[in-house]
C-alpha positions as CSV (number, residue, x, y, z in Angstrom):
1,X,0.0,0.0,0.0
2,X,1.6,3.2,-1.0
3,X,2.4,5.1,1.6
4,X,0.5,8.7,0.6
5,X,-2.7,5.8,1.0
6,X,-0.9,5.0,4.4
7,X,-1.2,8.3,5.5
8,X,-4.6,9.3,4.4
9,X,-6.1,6.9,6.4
10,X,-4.3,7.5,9.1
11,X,-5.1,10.9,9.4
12,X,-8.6,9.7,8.8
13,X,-8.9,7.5,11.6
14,X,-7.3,9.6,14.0
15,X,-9.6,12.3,13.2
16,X,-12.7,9.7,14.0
17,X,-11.0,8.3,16.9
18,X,-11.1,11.6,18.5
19,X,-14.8,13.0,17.5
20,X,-16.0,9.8,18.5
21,X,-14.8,9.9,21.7
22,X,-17.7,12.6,21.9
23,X,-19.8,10.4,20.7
24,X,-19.5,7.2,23.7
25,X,-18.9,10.1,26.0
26,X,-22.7,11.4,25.5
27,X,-24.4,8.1,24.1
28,X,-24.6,9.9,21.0
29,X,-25.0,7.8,17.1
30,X,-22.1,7.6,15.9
31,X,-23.0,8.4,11.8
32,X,-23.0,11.9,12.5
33,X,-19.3,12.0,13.8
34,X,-18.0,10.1,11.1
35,X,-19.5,12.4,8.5
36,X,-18.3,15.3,10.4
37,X,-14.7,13.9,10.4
38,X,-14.8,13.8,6.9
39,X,-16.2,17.1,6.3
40,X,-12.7,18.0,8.3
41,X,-10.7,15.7,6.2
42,X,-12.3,16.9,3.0
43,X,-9.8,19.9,3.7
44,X,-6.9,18.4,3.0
45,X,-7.5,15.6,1.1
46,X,-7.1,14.8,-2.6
47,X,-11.2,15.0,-4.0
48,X,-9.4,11.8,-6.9
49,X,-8.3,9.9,-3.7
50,X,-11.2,10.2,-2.0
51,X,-13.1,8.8,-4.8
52,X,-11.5,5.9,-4.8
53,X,-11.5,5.1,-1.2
54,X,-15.5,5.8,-1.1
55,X,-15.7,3.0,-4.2
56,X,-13.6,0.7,-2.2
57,X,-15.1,1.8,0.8
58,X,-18.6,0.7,-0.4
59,X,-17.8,-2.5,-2.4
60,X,-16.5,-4.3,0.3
61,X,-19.4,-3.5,2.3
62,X,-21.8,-4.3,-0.5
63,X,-20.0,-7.1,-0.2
64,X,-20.6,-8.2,3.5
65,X,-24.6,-7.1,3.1
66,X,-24.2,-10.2,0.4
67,X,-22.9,-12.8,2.9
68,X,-25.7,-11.3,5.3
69,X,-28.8,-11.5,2.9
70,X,-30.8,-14.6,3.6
71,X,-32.3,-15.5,0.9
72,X,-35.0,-18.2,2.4
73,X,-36.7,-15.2,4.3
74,X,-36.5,-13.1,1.0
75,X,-39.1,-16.0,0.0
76,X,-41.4,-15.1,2.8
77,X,-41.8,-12.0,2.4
78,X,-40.5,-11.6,-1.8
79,X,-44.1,-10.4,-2.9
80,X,-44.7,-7.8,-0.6
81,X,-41.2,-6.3,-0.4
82,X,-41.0,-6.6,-4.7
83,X,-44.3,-4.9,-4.3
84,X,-42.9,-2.2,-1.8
85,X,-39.9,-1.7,-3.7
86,X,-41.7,-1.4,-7.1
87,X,-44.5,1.1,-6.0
88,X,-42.0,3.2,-4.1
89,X,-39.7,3.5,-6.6
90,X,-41.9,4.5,-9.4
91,X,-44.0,7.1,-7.9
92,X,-40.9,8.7,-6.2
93,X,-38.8,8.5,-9.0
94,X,-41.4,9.8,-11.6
95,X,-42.1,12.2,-9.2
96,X,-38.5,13.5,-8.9
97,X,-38.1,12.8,-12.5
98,X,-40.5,16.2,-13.4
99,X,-39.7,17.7,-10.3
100,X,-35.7,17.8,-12.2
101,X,-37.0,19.1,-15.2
102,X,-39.7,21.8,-13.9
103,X,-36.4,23.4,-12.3
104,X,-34.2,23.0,-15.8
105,X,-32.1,20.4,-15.3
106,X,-31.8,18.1,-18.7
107,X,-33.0,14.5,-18.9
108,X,-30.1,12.7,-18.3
109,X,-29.1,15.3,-14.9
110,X,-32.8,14.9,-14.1
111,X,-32.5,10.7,-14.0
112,X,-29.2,10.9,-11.9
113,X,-31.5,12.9,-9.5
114,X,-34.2,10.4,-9.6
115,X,-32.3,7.7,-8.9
116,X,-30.9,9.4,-5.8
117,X,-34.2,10.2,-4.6
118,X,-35.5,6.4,-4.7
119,X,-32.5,4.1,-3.9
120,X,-32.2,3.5,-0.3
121,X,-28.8,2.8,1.6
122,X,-29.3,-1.0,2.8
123,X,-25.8,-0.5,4.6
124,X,-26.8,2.4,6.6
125,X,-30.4,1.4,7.4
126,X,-29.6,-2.2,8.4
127,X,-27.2,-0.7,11.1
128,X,-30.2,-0.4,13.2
129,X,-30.6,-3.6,12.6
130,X,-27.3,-5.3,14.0
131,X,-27.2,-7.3,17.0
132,X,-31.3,-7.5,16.9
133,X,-31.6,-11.5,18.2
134,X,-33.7,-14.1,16.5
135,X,-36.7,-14.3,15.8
136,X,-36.5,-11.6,13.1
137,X,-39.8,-9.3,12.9
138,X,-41.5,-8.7,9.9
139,X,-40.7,-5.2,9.8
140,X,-37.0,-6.9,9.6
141,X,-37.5,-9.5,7.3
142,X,-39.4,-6.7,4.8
143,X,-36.6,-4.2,5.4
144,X,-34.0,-6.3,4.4
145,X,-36.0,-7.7,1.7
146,X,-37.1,-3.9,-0.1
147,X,-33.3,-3.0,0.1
148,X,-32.5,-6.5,-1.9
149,X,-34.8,-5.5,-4.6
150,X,-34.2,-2.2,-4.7
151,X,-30.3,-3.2,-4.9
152,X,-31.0,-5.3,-7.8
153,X,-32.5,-2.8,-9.7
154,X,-29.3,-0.3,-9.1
155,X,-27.1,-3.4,-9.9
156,X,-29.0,-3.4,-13.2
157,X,-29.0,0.6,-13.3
158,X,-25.3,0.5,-12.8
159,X,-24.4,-1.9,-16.0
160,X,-26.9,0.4,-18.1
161,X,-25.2,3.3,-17.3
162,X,-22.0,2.3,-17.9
163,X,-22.8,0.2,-20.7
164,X,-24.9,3.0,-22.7
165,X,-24.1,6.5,-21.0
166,X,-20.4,6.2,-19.6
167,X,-19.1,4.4,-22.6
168,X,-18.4,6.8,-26.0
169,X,-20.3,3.8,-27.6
170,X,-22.8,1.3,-26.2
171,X,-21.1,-1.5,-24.9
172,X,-23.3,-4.7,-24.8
173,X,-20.4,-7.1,-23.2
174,X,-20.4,-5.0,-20.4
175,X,-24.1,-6.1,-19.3
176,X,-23.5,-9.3,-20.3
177,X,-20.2,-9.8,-18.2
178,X,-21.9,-7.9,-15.0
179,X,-24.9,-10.9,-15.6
180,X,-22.8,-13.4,-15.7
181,X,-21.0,-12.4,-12.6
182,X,-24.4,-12.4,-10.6
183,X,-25.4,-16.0,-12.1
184,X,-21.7,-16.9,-11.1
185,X,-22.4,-15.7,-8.0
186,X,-25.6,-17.2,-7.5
187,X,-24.3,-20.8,-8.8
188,X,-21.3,-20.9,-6.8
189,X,-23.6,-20.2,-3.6
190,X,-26.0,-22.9,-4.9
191,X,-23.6,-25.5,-5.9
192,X,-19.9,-24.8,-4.6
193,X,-19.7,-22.7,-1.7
194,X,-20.8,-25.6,1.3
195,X,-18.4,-27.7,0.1
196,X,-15.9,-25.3,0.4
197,X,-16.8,-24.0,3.4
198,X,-16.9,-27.2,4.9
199,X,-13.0,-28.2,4.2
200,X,-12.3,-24.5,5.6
201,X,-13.4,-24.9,9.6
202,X,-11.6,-22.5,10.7
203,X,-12.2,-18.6,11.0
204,X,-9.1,-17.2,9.8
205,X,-9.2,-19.6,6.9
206,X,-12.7,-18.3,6.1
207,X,-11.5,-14.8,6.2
208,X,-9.3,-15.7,3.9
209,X,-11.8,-17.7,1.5
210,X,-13.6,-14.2,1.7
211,X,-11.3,-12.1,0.4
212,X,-10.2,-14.2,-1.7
213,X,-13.4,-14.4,-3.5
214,X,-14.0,-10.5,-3.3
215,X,-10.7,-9.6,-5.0
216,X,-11.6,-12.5,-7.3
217,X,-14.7,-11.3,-8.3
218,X,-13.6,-7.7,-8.0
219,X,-10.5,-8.1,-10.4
220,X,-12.9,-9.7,-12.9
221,X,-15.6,-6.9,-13.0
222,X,-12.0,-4.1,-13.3
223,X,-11.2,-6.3,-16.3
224,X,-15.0,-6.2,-17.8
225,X,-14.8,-2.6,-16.9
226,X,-17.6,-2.7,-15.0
227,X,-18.0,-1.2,-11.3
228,X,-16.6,-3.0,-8.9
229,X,-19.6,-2.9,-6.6
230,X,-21.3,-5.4,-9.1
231,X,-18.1,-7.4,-8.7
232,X,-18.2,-7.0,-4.6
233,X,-22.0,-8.0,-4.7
234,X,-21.6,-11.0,-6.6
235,X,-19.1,-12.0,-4.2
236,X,-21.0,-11.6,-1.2
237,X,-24.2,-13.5,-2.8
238,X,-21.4,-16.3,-3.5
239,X,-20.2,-17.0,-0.2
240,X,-23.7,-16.7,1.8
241,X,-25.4,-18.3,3.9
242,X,-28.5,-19.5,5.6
243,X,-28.5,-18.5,9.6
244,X,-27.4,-20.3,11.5
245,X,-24.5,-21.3,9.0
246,X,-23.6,-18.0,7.9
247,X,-22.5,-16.8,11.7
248,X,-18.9,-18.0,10.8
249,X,-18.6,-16.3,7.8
250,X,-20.0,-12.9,9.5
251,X,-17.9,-13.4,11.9
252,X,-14.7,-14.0,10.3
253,X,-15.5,-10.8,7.9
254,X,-16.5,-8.5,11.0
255,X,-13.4,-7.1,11.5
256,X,-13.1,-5.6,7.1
257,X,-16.7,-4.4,8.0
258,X,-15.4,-2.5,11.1
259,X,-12.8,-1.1,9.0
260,X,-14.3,-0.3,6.0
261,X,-17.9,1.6,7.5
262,X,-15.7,4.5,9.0
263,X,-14.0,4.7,5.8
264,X,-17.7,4.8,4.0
265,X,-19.1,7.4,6.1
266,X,-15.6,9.9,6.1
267,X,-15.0,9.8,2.6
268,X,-18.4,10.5,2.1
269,X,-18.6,13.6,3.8
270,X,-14.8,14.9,2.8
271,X,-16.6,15.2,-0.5
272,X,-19.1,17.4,0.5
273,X,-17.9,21.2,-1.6
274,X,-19.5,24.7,-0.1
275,X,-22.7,24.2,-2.1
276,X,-24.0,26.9,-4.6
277,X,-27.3,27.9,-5.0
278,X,-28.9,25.6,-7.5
279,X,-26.6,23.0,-5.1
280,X,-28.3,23.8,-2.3
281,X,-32.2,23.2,-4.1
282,X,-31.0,20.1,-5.7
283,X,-30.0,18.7,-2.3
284,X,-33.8,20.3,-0.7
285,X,-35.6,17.9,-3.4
286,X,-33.3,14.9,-2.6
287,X,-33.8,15.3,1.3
288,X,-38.0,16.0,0.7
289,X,-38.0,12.7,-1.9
290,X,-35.9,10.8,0.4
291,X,-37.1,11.6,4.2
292,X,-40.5,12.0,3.8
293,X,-42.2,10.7,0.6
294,X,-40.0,7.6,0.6
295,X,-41.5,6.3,4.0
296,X,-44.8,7.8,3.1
297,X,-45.3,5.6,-0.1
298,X,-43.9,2.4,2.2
299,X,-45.9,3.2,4.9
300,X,-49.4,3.8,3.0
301,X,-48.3,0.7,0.5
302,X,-47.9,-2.4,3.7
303,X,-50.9,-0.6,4.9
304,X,-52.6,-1.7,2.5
305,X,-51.2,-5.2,1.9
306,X,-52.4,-5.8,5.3
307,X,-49.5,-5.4,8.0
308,X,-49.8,-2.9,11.2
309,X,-49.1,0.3,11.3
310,X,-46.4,-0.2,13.8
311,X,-44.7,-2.7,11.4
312,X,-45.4,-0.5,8.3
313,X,-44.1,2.8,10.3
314,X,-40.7,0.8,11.3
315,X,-40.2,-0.4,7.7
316,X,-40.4,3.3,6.1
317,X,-38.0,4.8,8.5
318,X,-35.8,2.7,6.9
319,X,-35.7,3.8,3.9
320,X,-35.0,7.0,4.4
321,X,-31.6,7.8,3.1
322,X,-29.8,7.8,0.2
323,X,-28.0,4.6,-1.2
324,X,-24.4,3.9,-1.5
325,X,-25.4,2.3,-5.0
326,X,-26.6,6.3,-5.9
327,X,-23.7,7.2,-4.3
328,X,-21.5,5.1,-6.6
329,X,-23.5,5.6,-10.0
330,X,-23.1,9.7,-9.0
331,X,-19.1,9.2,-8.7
332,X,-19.3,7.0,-11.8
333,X,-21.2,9.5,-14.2
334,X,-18.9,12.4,-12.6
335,X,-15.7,10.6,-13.8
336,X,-17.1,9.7,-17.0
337,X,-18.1,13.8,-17.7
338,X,-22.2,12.8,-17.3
339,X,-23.4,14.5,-14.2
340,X,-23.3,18.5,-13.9
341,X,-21.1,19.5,-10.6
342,X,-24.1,21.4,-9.1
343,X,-26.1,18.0,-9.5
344,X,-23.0,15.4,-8.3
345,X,-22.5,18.1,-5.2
346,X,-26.2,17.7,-4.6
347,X,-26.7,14.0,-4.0
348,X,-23.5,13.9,-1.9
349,X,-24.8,16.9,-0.1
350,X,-28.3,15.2,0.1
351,X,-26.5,12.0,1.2
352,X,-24.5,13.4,4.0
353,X,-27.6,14.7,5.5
354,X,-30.0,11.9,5.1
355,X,-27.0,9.3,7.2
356,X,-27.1,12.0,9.8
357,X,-31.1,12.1,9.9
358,X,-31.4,8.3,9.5
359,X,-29.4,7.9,12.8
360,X,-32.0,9.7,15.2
361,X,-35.0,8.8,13.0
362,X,-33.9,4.8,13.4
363,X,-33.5,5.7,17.1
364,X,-37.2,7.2,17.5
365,X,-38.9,5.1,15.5
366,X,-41.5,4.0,17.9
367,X,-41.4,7.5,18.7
368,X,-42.6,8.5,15.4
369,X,-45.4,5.6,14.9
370,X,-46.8,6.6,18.2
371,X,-47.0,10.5,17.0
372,X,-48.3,9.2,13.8
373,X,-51.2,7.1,15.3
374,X,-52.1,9.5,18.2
375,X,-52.8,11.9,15.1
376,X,-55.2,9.1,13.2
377,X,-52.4,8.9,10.4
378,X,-52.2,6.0,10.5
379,X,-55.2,3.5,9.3
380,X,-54.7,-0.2,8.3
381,X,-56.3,-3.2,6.1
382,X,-55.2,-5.7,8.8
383,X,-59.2,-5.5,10.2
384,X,-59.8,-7.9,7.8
385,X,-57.0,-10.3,8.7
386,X,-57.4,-9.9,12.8
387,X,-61.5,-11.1,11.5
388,X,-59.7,-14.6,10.8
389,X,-58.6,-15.0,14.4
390,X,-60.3,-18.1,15.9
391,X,-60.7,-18.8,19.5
392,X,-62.5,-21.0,21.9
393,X,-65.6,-18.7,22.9
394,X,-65.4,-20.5,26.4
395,X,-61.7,-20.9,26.7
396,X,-59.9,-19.8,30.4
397,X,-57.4,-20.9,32.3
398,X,-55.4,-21.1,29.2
399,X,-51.5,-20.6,27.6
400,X,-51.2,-16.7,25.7
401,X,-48.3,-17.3,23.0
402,X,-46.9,-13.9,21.7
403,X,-45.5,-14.9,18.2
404,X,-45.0,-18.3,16.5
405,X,-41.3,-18.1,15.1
406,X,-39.1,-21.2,16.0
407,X,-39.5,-19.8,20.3
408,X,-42.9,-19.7,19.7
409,X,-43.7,-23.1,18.0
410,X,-41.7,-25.3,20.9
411,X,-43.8,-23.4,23.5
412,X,-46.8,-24.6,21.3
413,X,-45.4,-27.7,21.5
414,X,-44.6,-27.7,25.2
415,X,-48.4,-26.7,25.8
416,X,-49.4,-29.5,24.0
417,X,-47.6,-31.9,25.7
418,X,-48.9,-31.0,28.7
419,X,-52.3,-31.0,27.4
420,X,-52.9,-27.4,28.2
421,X,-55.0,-25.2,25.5
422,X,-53.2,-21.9,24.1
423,X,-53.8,-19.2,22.1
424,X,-51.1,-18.0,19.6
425,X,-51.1,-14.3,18.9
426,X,-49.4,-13.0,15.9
427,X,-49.4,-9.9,13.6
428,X,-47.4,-10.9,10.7
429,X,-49.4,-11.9,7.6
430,X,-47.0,-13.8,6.0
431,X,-47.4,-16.6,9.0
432,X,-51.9,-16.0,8.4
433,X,-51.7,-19.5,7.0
434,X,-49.5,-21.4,9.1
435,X,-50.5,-20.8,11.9
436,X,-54.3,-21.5,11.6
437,X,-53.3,-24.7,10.4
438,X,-50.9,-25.8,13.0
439,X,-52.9,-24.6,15.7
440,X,-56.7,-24.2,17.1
441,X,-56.9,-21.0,18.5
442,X,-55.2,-18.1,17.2
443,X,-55.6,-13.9,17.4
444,X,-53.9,-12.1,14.9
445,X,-53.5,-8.7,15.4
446,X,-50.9,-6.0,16.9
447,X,-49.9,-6.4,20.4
448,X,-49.5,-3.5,21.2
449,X,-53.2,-2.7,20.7
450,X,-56.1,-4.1,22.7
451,X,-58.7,-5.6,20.8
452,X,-55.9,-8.7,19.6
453,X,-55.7,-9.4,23.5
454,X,-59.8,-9.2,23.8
455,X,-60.2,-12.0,21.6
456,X,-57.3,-14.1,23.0
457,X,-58.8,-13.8,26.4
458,X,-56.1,-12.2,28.9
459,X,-58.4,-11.9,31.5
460,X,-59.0,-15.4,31.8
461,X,-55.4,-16.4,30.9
462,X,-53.6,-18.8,33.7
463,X,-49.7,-17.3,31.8
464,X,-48.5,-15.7,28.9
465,X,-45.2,-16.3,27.1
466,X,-43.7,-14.0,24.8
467,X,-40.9,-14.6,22.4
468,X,-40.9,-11.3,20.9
469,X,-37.4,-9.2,22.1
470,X,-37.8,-5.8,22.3
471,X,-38.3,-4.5,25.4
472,X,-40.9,-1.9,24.5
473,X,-43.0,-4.8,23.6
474,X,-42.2,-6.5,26.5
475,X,-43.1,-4.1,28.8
476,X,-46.6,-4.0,27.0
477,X,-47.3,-7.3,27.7
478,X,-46.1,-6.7,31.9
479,X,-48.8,-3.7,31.7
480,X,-52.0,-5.6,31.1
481,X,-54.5,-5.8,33.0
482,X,-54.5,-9.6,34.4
483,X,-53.7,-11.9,36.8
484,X,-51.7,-14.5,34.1
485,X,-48.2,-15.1,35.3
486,X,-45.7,-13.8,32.1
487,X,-42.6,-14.8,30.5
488,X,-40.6,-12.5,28.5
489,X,-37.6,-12.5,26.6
490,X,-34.5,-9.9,27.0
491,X,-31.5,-9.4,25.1
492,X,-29.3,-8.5,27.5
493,X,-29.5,-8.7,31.7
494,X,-30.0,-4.8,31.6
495,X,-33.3,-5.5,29.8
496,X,-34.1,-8.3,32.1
497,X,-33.7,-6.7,35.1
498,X,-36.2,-3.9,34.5
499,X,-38.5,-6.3,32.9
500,X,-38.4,-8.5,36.7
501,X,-38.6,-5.1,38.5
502,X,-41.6,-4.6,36.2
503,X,-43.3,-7.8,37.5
504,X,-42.0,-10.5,34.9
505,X,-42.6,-14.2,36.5
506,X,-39.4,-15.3,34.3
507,X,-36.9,-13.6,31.3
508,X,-35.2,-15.6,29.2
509,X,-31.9,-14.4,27.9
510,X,-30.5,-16.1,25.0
511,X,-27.3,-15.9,26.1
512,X,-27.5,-17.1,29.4
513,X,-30.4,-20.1,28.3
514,X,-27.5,-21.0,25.6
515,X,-24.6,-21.5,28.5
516,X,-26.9,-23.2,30.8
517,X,-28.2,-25.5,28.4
518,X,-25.1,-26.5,27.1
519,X,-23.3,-27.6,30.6
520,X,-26.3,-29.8,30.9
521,X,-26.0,-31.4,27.7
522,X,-22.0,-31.5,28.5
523,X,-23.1,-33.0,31.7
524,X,-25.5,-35.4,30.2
525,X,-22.5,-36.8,27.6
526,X,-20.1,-36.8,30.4
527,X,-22.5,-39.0,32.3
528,X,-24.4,-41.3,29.5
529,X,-23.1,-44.5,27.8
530,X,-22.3,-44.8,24.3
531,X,-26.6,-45.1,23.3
532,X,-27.7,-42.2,25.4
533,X,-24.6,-39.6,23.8
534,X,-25.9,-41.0,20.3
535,X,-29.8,-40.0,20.9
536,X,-28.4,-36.6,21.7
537,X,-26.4,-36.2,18.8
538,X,-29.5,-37.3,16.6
539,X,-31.3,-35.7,18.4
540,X,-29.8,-32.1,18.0
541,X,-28.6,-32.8,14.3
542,X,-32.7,-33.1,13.8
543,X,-33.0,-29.7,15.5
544,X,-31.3,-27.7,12.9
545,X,-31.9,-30.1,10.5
546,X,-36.0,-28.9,11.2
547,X,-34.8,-25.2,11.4
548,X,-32.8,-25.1,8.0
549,X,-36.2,-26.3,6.5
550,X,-37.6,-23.5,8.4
């Protein structure tokens, strides 16, 4: 690494270190910092090399989000967030299409701008995202899955543009070489990767596998001349996994994704210029497209397909920033002489705002649903899934199940085997049909409303066992009215301690439930003979055997 590299970084870092020392010190997000150290390393700082670290900066963590993507629970939920992502992205990006040209910017500056306004950043809005234990919610599962699509489509955008605007003549090959490096992808995940995988147990060897197939793919897409954020992607979508597989891989890859998210975020805002006028009401549309229609049109469109409001309001918070895939397609179209410099300084202006807004909005989230429904805002279809709910009109003394992921199913299960009836309550309408055929009585509906615990019958409820994590839900289910003894869940013994001081009967920590249950399984091999250890290892190989199939 040349050593001008060497010291650009440096300087970068030590810059961060220091303003996020602020940061801890007040409990402050930490996005805003690192786009502030950038602004003051954008001083002194070659604008050419600080392209070049942003692209790097965002293919490698394009290419984590890749190992991270599940696709089995893009399968749940593929309809509605292809529906999401469709919907959103057309009315916004028409929208800011006109919006380009009623000010006078030409066509092609006027696309550029619509494209910024509709691509979201998967990277930054998954960051809320991180260290959220399992089961994943819906709002989750359709975050995750929107940003996929919408990823795809600036993939696609991406070998357009460079195949048929960049170029000084179209270049077909290009598109052809960036597809084939996604079906590589996609077949060497389907057909290669486990087996590799499975020679390489070890972490650091994985780490290597993964960068190996990075540069790989990267070196290939240089060579096609394609951007090497298709290249990064490919990779990542080569090399994933299915949870609970894919933790060794994440983990082995954790420390370049520590690395390279500061880098993101500074280079980012070291490009920011003084902005000019026209700059300045470039950026304005960006920020309006991005902050507040984007969530509007995802919050008004899951409305409609049926999910709460709570669940629609958390998904379209999410989307409000501006992608790294604009980000790259804006540096891409600058180099190639495409973009004006009042519209290039707009989306990265518009950019550094939206990842400083998107830190506090993805902290108040349930702020912002509760403002929205205490103002009637916010109006849902889901009254005509909750009318499916079906429980025992006489039914007391009974078992309240709050969701029916894999936690929820083995309480089921438990219930059943003590021949004990239950209710299941759930508010996610991709599990509608599941869980009225696994199960006789069910409430569907949002828990933190009342009429879902009317028809489950609290008040005549012996316990109720939730496996839902967050402790604002948690809490809910401590304040209702009823004598039922409750289990909760917790992420951490912080949580659980308020959640006993607020009157839990039991919180399970994942954690802790994990250490205690596997010294009594170490206790059970050290004390079984050769049949007994055998049964357990069937036993748990038919466990995630069951949870693979999901």
């Amino acid at each position: 690494m040349p050593v001008e590299v060497i010291g650009i970084l440096t300087a970068i870092f030590v810059i961060a270190a220091t303003l996020l020392l602020a940061a801890s010190r007040f409990s402050l997000p930490v996005i805003p910092f690192y786009v502030l150290a950038g602004v003051i390393a954008g001083f002194f700082i070659p604008e050419e090399q600080l392209i070049d670290l942003a692209q790097w900066g965002i293919a490698f963590l394009v290419f984590v989000f890749g190992i991270e993507f599940e696709i089995s629970e893009f399968r749940a939920t593929g309809t509605d967030s292809a529906i999401v992502a469709v919907v959103q992205l057309s009315a916004t990006g028409l929208l800011a299409y006109l919006a380009g040209l009623g000010v006078g910017l030409g066509s092609l500056d006027a696309l550029y701008l619509a494209v910024a306004a509709t691509l979201s950043s998967s990277l930054v809005s998954l960051g809320h995202l991180e260290g959220v234990a399992r089961p994943r919610t819906a709002f989750e599962r359709l975050s995750e899955g929107i940003h996929f699509v919408e990823d795809l489509v600036a993939i696609a955008l991406i070998l357009g543009l460079s195949a048929l605007v960049y170029s000084a003549q179209p270049a077909p090959l290009q598109i052809a070489a960036g597809v084939g490096l996604l079906l590589a992808g996609v077949l060497i995940r389907r057909y290669l990767f486990e087996f590799i995988s499975g020679l390489a147990d070890d972490t650091e060897i994985m780490m290597l596998v993964g960068i190996s197939f990075v540069i790989g793919f990267v070196a290939l897409s240089e060579l096609a001349g394609i951007s090497i954020v298709v290249g990064a992607f490919a990779a990542g979508i080569a090399i994933a996994r299915e949870y609970p597989y894919n933790i060794g891989m994440i983990d082995a890859i954790g420390d370049l994704e520590d690395f390279f998210s500061p880098i993101f975020f500074i280079t980012v805002g070291a490009l920011v210029a003084i902005p000019t006028v026209p700059t300045i009401g470039y950026a304005l549309i960006l920020v309006v497209a991005v902050v507040l229609l984007n969530p509007a049109i995802t919050i008004l469109t899951l409305l409609w397909r049926g999910y709460d409001p709570r669940t629609a309001t958390l998904t379209g918070t999410s989307l409000d920033q501006i992608s790294e895939f604009s980000l790259i397609i804006a540096i891409s179209a600058f180099a190639a002489e495409t973009i004006s410099q009042s519209v290039f300084e707009a989306i990265i202006l518009a950019a550094v705002v939206t990842m400083i807004t998107t830190a506090y909005t993805g902290q108040y989230a349930e702020e912002i649903h509760r403002a929205l429904a205490e103002r009637g805002l916010l109006t849902s279809d889901q009254d005509k899934i909750a009318d499916r709910s079906h429980v025992t009109e006489e039914l007391s003394d009974h078992v309240i199940v709050v969701g029916f992921g894999t936690e929820g199913e083995e309480v089921a299960q438990a219930c059943e085997a003590a021949n004990r009836e239950y209710v299941v309550i759930e508010n996610d309408p991709l599990l509608i049909e599941e869980v009225s055929e696994a199960v006789d009585n069910y409430a569907f509906g949002d828990m933190m409303g009342e009429s879902v615990w009317e028809k489950a019958r609290v008040e005549r409820a012996a316990l109720i066992v939730s496996t839902v994590v967050e402790e604002e839900r948690s809490a809910r289910v401590l304040d209702l009215d009823t004598d039922a003894d409750v289990i909760v869940r917790a992420t951490d013994e912080e949580s659980a301690k308020k959640l006993f001081e607020r009157g839990a009967l039991y919180v399970a920590v994942p954690d802790l439930l994990a250490a205690e249950f596997l010294a009594s399984q170490v206790e059970t091999v050290l004390e079984a003979d050769e049949n007994r250890r055998e049964e357990l290892r069937e036993r748990s190989r038919e466990k995630i055997e069951s949870a693979k199939r999901g």
